[in-house]
Z-matrix of the N, CA and C atoms (Angstrom, degrees):
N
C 1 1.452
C 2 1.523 1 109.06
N 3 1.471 2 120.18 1 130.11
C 4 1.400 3 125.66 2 167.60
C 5 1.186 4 113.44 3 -76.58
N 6 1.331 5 122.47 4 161.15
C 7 0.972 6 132.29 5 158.06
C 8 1.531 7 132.51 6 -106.60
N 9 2.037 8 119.27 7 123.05
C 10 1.436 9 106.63 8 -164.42
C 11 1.155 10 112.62 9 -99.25
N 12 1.452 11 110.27 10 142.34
C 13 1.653 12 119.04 11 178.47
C 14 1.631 13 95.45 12 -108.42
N 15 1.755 14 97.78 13 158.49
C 16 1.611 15 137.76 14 178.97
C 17 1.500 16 102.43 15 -102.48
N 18 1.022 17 111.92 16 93.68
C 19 1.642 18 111.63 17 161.00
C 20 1.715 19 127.97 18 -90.79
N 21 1.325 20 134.98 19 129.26
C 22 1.149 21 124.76 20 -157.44
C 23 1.627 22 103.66 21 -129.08
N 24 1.411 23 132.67 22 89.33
C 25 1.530 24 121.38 23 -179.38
C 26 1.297 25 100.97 24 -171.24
N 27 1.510 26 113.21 25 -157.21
C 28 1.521 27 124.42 26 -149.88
C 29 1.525 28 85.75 27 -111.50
N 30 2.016 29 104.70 28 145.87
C 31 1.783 30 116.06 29 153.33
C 32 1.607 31 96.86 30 -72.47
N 33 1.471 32 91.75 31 127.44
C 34 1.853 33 93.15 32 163.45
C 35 1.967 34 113.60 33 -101.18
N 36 1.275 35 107.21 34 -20.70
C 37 1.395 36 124.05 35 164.86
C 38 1.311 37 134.30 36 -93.79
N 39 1.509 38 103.16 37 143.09
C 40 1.963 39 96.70 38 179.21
C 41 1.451 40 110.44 39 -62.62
N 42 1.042 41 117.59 40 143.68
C 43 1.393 42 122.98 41 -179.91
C 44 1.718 43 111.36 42 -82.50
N 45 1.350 44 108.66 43 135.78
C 46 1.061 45 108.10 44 -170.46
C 47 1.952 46 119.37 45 -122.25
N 48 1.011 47 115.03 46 143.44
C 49 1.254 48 112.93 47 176.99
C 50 1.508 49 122.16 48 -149.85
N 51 1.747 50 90.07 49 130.45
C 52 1.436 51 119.08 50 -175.70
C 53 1.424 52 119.96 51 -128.50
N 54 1.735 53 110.01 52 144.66
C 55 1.581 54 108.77 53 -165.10
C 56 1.897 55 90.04 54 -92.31
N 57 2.053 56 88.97 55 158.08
C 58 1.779 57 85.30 56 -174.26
C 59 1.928 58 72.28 57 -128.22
N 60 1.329 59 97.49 58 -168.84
C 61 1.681 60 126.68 59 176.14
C 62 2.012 61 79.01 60 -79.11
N 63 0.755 62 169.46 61 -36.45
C 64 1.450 63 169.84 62 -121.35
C 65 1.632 64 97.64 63 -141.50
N 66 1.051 65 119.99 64 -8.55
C 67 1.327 66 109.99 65 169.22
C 68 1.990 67 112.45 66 96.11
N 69 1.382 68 99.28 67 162.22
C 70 1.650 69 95.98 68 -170.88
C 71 1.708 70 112.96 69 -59.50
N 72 1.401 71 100.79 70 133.54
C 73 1.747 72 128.51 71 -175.25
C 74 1.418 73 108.30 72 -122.94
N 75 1.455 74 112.75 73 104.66
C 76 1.466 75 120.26 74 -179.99
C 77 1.857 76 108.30 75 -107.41
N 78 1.610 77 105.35 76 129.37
C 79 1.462 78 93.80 77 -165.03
C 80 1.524 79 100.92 78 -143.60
N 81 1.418 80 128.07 79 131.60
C 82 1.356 81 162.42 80 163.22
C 83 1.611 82 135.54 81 -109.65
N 84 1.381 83 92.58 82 144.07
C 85 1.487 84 83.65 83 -168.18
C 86 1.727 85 100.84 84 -86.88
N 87 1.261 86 126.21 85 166.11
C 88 1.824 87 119.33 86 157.14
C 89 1.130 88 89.64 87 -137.13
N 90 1.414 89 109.26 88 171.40
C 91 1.464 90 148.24 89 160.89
C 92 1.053 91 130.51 90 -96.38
N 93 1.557 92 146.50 91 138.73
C 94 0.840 93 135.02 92 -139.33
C 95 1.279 94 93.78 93 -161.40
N 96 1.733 95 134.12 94 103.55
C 97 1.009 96 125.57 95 -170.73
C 98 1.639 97 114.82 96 -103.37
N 99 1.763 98 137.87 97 139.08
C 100 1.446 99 110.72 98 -168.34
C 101 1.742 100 67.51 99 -153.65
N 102 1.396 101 97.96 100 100.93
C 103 1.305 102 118.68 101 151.80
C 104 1.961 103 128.77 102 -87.28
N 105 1.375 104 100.82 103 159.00
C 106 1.622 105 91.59 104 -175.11
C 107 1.765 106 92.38 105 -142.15
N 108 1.496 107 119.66 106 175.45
C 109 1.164 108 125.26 107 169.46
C 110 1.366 109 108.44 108 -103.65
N 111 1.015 110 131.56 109 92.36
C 112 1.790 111 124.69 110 175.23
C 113 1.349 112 118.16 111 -50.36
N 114 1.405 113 115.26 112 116.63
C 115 1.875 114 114.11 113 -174.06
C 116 1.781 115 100.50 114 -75.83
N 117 0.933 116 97.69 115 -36.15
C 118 1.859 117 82.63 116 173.86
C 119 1.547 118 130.32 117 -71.16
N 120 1.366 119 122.58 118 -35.62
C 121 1.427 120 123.27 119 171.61
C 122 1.419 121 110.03 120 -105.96
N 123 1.362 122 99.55 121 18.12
C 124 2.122 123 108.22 122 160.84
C 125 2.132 124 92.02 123 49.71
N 126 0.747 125 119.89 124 38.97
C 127 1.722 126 118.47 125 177.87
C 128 1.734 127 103.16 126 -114.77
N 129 1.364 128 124.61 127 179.67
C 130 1.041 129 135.86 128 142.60
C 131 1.734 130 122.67 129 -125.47
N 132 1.535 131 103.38 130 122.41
C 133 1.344 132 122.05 131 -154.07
C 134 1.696 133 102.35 132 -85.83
N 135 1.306 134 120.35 133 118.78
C 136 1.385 135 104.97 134 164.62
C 137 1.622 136 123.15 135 -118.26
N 138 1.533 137 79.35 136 136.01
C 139 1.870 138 77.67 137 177.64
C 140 1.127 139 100.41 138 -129.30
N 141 1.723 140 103.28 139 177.39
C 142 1.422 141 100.00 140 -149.09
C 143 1.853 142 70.05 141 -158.05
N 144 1.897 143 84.66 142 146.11
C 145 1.706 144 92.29 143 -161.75
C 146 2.025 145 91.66 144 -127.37
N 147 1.055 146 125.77 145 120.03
C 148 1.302 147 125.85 146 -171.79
C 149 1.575 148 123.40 147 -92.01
N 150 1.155 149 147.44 148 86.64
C 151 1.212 150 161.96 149 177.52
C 152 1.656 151 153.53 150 -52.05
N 153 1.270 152 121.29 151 51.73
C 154 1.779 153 89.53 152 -156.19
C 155 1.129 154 110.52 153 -70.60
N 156 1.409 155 110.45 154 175.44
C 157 1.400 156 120.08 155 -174.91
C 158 1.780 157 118.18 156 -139.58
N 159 0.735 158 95.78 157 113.65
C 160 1.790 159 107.41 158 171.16
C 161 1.627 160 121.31 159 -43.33
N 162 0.855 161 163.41 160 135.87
C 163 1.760 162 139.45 161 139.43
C 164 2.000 163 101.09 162 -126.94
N 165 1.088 164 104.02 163 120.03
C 166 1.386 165 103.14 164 -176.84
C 167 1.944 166 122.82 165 -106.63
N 168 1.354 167 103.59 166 154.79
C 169 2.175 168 85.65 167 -171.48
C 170 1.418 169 112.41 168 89.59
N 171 1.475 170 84.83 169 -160.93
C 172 1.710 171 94.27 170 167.28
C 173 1.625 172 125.14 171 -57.13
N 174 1.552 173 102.92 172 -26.96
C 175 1.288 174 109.70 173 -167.01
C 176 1.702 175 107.91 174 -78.13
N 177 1.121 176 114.71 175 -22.53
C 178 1.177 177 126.87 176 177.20
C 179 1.875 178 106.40 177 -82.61
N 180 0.697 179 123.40 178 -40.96
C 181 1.444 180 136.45 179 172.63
C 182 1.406 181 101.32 180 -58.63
N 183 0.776 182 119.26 181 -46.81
C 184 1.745 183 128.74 182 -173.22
C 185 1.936 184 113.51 183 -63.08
N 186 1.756 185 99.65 184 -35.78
C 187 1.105 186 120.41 185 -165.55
C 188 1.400 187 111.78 186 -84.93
N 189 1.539 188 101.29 187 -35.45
C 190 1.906 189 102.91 188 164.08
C 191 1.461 190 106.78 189 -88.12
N 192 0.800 191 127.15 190 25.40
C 193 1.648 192 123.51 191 169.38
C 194 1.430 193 110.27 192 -106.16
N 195 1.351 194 111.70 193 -52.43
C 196 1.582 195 131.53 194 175.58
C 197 1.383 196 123.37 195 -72.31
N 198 1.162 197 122.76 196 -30.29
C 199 1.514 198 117.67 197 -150.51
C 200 2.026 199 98.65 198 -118.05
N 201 1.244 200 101.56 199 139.91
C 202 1.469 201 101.19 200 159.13
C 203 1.360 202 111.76 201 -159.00
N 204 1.795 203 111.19 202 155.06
C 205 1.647 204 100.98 203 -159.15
C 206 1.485 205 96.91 204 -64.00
N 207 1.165 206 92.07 205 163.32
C 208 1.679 207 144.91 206 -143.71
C 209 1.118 208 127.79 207 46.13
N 210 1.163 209 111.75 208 37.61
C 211 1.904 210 110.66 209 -169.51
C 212 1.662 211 77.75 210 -99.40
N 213 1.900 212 101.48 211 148.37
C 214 1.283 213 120.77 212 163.81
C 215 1.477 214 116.95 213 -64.84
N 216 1.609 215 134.39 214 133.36
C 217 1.247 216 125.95 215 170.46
C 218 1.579 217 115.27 216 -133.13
N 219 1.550 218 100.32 217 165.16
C 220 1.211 219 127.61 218 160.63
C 221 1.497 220 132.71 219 -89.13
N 222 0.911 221 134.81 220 80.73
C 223 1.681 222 124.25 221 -179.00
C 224 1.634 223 110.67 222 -104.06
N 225 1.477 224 95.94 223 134.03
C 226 1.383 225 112.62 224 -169.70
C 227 1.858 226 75.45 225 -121.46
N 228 2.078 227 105.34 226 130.45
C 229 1.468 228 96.72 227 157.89
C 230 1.489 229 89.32 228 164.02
N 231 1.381 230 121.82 229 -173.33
C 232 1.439 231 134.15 230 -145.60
C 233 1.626 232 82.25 231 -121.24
N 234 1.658 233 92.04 232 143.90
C 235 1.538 234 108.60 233 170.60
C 236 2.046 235 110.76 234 -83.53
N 237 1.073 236 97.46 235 142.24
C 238 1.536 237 89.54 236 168.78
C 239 1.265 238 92.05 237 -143.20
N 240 1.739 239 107.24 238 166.88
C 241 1.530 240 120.03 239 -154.97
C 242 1.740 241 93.62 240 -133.44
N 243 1.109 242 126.41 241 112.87
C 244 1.921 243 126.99 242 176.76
C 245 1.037 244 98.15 243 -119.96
N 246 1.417 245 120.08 244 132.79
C 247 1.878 246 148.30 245 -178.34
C 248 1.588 247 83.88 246 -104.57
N 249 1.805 248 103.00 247 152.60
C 250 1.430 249 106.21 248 171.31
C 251 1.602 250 88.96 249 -176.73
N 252 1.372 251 119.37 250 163.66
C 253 1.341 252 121.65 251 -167.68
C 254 1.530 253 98.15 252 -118.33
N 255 1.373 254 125.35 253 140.89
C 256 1.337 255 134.30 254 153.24
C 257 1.262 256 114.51 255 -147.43
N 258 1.627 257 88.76 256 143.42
C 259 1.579 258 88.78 257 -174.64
C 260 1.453 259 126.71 258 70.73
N 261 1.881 260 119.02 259 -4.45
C 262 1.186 261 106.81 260 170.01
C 263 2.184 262 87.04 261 97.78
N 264 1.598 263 105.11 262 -7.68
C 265 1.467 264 67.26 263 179.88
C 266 1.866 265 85.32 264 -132.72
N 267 1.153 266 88.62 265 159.69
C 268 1.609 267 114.14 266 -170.53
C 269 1.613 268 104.10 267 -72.64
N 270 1.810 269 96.83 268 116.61
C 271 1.641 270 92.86 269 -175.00
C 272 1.755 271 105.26 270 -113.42
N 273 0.800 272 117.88 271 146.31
C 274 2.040 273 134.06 272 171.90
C 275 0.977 274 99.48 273 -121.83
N 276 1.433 275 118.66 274 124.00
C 277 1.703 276 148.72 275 169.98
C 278 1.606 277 102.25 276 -116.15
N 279 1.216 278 109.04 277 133.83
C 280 1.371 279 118.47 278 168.97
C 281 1.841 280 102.86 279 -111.77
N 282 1.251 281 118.92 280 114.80
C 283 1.416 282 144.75 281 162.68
C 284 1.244 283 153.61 282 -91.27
N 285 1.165 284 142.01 283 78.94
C 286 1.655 285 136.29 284 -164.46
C 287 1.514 286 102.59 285 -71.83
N 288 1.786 287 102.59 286 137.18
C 289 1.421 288 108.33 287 140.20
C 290 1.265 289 120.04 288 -95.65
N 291 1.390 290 110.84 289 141.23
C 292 1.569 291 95.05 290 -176.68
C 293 1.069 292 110.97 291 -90.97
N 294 1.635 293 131.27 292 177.87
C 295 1.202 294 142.10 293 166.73
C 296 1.774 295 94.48 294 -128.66
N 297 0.911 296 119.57 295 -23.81
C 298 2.050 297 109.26 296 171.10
C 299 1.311 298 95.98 297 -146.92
N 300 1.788 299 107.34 298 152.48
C 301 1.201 300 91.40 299 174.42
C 302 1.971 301 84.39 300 -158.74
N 303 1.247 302 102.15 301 139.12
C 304 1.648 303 107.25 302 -172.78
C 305 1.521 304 125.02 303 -171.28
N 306 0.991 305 123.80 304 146.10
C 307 1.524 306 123.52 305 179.17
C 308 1.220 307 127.97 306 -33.14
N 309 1.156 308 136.89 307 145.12
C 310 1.312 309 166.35 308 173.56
C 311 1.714 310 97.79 309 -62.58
N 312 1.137 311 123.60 310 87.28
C 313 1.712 312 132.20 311 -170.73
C 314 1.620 313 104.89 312 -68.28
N 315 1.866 314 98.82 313 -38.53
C 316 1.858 315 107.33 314 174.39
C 317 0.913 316 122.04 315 -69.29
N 318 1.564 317 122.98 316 0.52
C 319 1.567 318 125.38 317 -167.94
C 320 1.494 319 117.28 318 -112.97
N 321 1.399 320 92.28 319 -21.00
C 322 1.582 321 99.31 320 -177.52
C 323 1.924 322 108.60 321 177.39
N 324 1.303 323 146.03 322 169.45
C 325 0.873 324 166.78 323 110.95
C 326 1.820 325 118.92 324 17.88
N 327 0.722 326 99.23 325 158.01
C 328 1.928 327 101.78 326 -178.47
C 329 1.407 328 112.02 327 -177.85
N 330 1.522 329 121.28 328 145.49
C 331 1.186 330 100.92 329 147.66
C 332 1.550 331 111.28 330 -131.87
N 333 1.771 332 104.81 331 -162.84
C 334 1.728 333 92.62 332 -164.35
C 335 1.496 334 111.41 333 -117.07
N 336 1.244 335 155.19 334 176.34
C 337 1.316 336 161.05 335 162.92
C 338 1.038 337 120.74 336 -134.92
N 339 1.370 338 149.94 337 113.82
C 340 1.693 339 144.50 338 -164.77
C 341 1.313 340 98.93 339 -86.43
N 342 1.062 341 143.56 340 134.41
C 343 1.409 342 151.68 341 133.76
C 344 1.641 343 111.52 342 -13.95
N 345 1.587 344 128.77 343 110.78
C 346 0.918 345 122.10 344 177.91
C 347 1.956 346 117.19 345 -77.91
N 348 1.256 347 119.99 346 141.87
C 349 1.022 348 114.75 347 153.03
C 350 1.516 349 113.73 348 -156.63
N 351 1.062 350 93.56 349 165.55
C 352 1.779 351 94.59 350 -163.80
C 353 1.643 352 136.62 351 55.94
N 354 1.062 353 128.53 352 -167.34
C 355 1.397 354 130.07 353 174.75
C 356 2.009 355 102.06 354 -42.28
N 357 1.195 356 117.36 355 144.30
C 358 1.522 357 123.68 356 171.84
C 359 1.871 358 93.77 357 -81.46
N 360 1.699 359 88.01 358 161.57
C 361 1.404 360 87.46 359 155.17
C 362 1.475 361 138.10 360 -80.55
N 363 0.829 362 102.82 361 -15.93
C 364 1.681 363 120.62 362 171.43
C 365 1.430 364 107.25 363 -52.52
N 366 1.533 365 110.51 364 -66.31
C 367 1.624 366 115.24 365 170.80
C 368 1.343 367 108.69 366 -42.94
N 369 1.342 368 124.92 367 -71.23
C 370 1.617 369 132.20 368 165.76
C 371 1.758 370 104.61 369 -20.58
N 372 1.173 371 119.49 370 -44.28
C 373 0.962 372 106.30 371 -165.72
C 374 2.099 373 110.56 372 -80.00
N 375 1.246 374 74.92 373 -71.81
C 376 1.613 375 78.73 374 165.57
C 377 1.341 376 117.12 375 -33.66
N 378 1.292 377 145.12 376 -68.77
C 379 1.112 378 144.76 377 -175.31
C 380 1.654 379 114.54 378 -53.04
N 381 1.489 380 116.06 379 -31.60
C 382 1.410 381 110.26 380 154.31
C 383 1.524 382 127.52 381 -78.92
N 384 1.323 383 113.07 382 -9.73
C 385 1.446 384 113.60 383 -175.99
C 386 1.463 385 111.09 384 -91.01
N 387 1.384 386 107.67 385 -4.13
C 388 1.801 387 114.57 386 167.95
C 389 1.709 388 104.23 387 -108.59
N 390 1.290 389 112.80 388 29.37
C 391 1.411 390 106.27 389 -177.47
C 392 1.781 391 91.26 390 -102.93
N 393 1.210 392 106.55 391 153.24
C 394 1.853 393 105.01 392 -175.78
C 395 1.638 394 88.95 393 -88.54
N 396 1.248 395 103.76 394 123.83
C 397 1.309 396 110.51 395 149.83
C 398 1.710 397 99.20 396 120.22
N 399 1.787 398 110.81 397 -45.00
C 400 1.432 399 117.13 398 178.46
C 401 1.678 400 118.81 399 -18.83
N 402 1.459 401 126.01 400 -7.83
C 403 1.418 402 116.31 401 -157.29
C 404 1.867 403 114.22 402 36.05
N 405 1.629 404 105.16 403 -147.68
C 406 1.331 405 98.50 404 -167.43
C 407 1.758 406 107.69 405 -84.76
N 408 1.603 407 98.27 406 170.09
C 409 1.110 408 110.23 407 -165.77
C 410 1.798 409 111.24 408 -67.31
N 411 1.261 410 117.60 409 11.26
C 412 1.302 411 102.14 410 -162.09
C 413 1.744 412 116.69 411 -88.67
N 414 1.142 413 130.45 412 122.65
C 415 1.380 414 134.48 413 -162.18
C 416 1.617 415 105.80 414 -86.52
N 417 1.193 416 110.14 415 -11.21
C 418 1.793 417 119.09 416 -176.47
C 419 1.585 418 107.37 417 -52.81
N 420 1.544 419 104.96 418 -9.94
C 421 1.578 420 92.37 419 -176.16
C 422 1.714 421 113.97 420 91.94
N 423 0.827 422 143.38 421 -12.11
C 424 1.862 423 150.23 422 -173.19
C 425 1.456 424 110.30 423 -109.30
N 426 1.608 425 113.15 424 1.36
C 427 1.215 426 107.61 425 132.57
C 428 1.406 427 134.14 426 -63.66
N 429 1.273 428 145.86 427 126.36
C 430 1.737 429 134.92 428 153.77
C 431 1.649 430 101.53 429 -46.53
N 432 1.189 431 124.48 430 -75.64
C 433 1.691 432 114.50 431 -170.16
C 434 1.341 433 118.54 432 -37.89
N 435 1.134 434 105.24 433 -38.95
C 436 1.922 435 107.46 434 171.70
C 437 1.774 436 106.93 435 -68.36
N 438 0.841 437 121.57 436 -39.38
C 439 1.501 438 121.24 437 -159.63
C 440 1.616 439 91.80 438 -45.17
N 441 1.520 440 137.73 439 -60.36
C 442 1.565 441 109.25 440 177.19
C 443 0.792 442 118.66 441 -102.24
N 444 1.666 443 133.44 442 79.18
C 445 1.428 444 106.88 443 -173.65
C 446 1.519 445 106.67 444 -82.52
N 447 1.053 446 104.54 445 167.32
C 448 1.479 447 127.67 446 -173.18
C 449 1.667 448 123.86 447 -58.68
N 450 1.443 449 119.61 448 171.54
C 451 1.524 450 107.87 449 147.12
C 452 1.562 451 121.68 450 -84.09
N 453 1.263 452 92.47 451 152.69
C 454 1.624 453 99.91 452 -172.03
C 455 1.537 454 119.84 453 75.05
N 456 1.681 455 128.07 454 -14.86
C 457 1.015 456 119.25 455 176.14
C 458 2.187 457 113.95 456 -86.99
N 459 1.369 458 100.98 457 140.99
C 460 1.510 459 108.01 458 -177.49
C 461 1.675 460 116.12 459 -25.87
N 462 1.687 461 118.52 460 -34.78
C 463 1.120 462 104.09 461 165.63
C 464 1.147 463 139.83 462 -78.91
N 465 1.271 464 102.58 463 -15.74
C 466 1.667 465 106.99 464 166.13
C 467 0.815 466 142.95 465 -67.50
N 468 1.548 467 103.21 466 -35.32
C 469 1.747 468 128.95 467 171.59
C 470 1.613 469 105.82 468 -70.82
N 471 1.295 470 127.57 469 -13.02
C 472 1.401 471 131.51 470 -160.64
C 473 2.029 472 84.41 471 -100.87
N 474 1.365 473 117.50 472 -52.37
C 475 1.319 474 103.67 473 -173.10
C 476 1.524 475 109.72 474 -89.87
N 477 1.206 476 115.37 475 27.34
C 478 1.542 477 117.17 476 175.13
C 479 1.586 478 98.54 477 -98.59
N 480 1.898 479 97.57 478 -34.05
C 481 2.119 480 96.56 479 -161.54
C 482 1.721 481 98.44 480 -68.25
């Protein structure tokens, strides 16, 4: 079992994205600042911890669409640790893959876009609003006529996707 970490700071890099045999991998660096007040030299110390980050799939697709350096973020995802040699000297990188990754809501404003796939609801809708009997087009459910729709009818297929 892994364990998931909450990361909370700024992209300092353009985000980049490239297709693998594993599918699209979009990757950025953030920052990660974890300051303290030192009781002995009465100061407040800031450090700042530097990160890349993985996002793979859709989720990665999502991440070069949305994100550009300096936008505030959220990363939800698993630490991983890669050894590699340069130069003859032995290097350790500490790395997240993410599993979520999204704006900073305390920092500023956002809005959202669902990933399209399949028929829209709009179509869904229309196509039930020429059905005899469908009442109104609204799929929210607070219709009674919708409450069972059927198999095979447009609302069903809409709460199946």
């Amino acid at each position: 079992m892994q364990s998931t970490v909450t990361l909370s700071g700024n992209v300092v890099t353009d985000v980049t994205l490239r297709s693998t045999t594993g599918g699209s991998v979009a990757n950025f660096r953030m920052a990660v600042s974890n300051g303290y007040f030192d009781k002995r030299t009465q100061q407040y110390v800031e450090r700042t911890t530097f990160l890349n980050v993985s996002a793979w799939r859709q989720l990665g697709e999502n991440v070069a669409a949305s994100l550009v350096k300096g936008h505030p973020v959220v990363v939800v995802g698993r630490l991983r640790q890669r050894e590699f040699e340069r130069e003859g000297q032995r290097i350790t990188v500490v790395e997240v893959d993410a599993d979520a990754v999204g704006h900073d809501l305390s920092r500023g404003e956002g809005t959202f876009r669902r990933n399209t796939r399949g028929p829209q609801t709009s179509d869904l809708a229309q196509v039930a609003w020429a059905m005899p009997g469908a009442g109104t087009p609204d799929l929210d459910g607070s219709n009674p006529d919708h409450a069972h729709a059927g198999v095979g009818s447009p609302l069903a297929a809409e709460s199946a996707a």
